[in-house]
Backbone as a printed PyTorch tensor [residue, N CA C, xyz], in Angstrom:
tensor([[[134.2080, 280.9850, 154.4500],
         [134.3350, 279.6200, 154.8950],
         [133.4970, 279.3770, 156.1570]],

        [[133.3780, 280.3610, 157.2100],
         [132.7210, 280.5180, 157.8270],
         [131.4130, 280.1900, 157.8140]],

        [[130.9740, 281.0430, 157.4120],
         [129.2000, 280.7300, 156.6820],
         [128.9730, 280.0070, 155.7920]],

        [[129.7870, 279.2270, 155.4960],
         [129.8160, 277.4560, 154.9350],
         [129.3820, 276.2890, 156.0170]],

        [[130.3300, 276.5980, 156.8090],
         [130.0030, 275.4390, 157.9150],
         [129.4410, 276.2460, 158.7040]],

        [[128.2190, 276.8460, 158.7360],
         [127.3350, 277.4980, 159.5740],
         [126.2040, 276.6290, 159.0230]],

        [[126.3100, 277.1210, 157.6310],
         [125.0680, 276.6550, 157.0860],
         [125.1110, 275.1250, 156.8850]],

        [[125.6490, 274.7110, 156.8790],
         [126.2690, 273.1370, 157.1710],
         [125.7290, 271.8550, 157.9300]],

        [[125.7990, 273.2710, 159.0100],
         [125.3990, 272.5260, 160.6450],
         [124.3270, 272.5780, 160.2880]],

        [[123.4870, 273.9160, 159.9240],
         [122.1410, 274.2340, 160.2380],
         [121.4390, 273.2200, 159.5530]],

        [[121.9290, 273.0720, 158.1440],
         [121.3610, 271.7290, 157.5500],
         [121.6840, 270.8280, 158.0310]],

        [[122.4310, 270.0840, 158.6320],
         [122.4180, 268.9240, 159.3460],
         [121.5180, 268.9930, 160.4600]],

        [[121.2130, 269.8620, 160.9960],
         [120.8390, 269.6970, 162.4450],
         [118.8940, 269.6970, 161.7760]],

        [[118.7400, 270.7250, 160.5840],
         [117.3810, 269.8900, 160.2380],
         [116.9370, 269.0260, 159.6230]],

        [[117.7520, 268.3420, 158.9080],
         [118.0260, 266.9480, 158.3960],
         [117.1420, 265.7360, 159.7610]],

        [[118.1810, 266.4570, 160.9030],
         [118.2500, 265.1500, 161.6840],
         [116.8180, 265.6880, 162.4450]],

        [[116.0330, 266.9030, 162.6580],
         [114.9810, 267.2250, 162.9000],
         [114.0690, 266.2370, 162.5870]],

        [[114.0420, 266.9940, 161.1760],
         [112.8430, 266.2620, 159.9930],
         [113.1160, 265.0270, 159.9460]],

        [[113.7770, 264.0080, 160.2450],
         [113.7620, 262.5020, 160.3470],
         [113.1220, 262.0110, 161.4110]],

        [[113.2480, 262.4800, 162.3100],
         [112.4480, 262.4190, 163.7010],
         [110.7590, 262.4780, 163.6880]],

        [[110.3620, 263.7410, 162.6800],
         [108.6440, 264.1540, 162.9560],
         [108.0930, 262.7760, 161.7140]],

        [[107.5320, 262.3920, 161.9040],
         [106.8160, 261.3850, 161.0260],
         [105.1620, 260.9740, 161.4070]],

        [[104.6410, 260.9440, 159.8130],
         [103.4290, 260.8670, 160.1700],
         [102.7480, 259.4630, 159.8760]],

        [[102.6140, 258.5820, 160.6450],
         [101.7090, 256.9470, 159.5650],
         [100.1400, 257.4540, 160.1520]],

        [[ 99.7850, 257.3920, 159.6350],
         [ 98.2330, 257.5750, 159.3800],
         [ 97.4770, 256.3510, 159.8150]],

        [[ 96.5530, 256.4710, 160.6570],
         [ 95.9280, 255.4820, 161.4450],
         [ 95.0710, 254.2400, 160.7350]],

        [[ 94.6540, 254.1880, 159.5730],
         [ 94.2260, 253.8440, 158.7750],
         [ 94.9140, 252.6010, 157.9800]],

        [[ 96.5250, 253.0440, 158.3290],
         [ 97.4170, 251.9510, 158.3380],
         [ 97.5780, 250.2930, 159.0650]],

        [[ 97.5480, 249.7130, 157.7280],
         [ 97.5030, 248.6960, 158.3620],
         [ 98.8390, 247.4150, 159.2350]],

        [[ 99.2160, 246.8880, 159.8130],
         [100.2670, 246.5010, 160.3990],
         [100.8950, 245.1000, 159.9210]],

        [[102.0350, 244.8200, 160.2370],
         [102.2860, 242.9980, 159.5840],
         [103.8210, 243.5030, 159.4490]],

        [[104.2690, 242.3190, 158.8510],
         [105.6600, 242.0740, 158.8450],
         [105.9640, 241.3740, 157.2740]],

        [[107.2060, 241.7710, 157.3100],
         [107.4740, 242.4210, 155.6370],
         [108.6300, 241.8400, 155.3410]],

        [[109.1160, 241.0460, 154.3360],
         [110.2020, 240.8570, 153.5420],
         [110.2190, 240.7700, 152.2020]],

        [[111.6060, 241.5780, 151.7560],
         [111.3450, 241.1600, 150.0150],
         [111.3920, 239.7640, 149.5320]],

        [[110.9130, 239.6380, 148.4070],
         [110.8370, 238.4080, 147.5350],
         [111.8140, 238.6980, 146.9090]],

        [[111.5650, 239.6050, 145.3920],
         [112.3000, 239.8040, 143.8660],
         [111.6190, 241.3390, 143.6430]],

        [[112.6440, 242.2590, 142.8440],
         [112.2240, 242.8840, 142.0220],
         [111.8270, 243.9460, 143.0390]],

        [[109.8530, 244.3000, 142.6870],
         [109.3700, 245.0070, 143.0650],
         [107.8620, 244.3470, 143.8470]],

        [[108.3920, 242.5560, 144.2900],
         [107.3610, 242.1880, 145.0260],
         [107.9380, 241.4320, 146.3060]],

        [[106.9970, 242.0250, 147.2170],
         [107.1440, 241.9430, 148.8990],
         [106.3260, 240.7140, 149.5150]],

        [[106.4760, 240.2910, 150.9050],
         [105.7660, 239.6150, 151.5800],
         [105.3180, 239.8010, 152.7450]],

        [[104.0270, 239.8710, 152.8610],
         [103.3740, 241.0740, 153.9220],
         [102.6980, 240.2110, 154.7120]],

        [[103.1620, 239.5790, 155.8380],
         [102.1590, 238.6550, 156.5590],
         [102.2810, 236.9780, 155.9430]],

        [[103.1760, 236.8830, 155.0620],
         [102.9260, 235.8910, 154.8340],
         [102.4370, 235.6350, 152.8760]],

        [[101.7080, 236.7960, 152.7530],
         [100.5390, 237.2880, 151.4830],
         [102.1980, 238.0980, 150.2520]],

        [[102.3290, 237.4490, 149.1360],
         [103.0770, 238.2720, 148.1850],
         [102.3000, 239.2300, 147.8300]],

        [[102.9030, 240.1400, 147.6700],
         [102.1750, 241.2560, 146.9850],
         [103.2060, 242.6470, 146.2180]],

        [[102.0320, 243.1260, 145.5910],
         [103.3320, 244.3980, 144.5610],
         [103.3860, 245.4510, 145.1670]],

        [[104.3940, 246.1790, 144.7110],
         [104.6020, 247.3070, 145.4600],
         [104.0170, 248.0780, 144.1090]],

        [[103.7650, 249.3420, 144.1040],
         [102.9510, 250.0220, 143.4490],
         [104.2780, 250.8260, 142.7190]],

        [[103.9360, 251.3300, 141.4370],
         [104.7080, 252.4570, 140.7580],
         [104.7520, 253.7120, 141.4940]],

        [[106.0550, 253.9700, 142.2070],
         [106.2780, 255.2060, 143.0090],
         [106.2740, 254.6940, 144.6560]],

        [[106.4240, 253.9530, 144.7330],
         [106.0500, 253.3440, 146.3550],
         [107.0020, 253.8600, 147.1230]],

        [[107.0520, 254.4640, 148.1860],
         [107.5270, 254.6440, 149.5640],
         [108.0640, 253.6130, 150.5980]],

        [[108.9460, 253.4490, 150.6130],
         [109.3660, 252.5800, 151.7310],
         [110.2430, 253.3410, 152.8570]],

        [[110.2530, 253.5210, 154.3040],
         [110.7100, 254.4460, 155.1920],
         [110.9370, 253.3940, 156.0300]],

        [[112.3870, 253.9990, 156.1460],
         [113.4670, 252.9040, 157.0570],
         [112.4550, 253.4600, 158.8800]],

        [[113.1610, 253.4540, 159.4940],
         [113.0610, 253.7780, 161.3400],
         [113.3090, 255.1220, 161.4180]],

        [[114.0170, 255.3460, 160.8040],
         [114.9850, 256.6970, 160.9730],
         [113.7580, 257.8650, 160.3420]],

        [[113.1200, 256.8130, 158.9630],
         [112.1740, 258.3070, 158.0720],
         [112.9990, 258.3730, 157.2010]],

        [[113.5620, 257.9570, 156.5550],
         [114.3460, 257.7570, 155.2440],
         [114.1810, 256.8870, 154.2280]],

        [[114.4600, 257.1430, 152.9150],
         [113.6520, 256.3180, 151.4850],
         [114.5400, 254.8770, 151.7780]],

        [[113.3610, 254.1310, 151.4530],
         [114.9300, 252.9880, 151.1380],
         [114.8040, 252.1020, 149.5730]],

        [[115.3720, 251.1640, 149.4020],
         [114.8470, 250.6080, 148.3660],
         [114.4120, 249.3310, 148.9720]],

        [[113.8440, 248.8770, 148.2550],
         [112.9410, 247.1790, 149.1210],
         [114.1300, 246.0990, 149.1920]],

        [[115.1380, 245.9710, 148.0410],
         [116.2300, 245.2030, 148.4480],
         [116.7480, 245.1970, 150.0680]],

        [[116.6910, 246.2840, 150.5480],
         [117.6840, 246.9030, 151.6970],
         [116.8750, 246.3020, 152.7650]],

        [[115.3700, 246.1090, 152.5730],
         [114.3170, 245.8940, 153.3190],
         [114.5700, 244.6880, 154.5510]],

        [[114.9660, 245.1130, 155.9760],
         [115.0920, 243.5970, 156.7900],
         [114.0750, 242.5280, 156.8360]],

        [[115.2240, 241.2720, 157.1060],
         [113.9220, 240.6030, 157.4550],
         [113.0810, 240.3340, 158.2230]],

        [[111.6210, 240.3760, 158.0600],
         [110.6070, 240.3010, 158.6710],
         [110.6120, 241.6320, 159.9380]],

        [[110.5480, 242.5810, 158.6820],
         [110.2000, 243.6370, 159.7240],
         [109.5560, 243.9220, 160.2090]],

        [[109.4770, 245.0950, 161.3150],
         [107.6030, 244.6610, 161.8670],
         [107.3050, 246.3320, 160.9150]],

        [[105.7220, 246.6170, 160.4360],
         [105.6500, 247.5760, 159.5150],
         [104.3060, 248.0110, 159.8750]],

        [[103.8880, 249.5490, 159.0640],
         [102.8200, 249.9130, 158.9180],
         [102.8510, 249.9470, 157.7490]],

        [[101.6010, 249.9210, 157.1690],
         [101.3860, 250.3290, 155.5950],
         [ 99.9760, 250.4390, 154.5460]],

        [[100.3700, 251.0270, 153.6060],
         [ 98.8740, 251.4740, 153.1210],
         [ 98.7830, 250.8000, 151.6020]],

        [[ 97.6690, 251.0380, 151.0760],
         [ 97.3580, 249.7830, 149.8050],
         [ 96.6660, 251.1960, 148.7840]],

        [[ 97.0880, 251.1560, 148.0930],
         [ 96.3830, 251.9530, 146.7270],
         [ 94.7560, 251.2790, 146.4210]],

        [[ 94.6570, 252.0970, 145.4280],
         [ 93.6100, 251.3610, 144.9730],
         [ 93.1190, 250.5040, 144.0660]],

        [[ 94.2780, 250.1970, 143.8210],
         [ 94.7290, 248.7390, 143.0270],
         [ 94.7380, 247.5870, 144.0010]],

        [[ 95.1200, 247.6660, 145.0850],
         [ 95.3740, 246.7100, 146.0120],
         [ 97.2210, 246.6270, 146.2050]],

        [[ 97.6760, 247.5870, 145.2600],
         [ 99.3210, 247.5230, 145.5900],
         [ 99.6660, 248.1500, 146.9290]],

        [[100.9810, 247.6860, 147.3750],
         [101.6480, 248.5060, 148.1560],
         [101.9050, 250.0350, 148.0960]],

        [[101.6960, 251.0710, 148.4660],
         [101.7590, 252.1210, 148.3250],
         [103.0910, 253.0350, 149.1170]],

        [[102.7170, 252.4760, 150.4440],
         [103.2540, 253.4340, 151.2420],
         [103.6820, 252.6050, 152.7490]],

        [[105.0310, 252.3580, 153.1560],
         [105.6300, 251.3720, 153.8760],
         [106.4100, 251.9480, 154.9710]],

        [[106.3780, 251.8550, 156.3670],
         [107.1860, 252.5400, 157.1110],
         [107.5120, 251.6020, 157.9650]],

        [[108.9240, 251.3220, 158.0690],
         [109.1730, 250.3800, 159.5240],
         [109.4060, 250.7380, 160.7010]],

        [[108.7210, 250.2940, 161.6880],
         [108.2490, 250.8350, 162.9570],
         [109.5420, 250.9750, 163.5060]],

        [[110.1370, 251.8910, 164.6770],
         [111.0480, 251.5450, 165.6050],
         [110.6800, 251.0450, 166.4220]],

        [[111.7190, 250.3440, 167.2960],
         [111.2000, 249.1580, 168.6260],
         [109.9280, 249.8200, 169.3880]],

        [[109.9170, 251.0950, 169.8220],
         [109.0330, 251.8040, 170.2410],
         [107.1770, 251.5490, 169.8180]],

        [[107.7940, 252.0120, 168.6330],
         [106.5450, 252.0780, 167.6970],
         [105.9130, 250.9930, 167.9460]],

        [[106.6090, 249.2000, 167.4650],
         [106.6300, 248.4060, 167.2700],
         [105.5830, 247.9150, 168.4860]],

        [[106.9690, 248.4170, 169.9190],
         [105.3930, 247.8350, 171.2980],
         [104.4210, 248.4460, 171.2810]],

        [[103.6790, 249.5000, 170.5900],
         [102.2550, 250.0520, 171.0390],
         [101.4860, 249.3640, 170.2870]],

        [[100.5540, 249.1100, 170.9880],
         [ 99.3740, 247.8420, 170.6050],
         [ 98.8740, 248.3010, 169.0010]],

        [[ 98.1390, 247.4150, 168.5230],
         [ 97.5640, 248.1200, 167.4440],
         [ 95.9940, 248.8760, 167.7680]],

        [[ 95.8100, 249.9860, 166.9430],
         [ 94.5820, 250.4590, 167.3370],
         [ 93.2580, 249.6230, 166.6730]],

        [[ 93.6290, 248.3040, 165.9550],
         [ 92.5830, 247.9440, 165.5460],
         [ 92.6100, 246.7000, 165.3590]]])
């Protein structure tokens, strides 16, 4: 029982690690995001699709589904090569104040 809740912790404690390290890739572009319907978003204003397999990452670094999605979040994000949504991360307040690099 012991080495139940050993290993327990240990997974919790890298759970809450690995939520923390996150990578958005500079290349990313910035705007603010709410769902519409379904599997289409509003990015700036612009509807658009989210792609088959798309990523959406709460603050924390966790999956979400786009329903769950707040409104008008502030976001980074990347476009396939379709022009779909690919890959979606919502900034924390932090994130949010550093200027954009571009």
């Amino acid at each position: 029982m012991k080495n139940l809740a050993v290993g327990l912790l240990v997974f919790a404690c890298a759970g809450a690690a690995l939520a923390q390290l996150r990578h958005i890739p500079a290349e990313a572009k910035r705007g603010e995001i709410r769902h519409v319907q379904g599997m289409a978003v509003e990015i700036n204003g612009r509807q658009q699709r989210l792609a088959p397999g798309a990523q959406i990452r709460d603050a924390s670094n966790f999956v979400m589904v786009p329903a769950a999605l707040p409104a008008d979040a502030v976001i980074k994000y990347l476009l396939d090569a379709n022009g779909m949504v690919r890959r979606v991360w919502i900034l924390t307040p932090q994130e949010a104040a550093q200027p954009d690099t571009k």
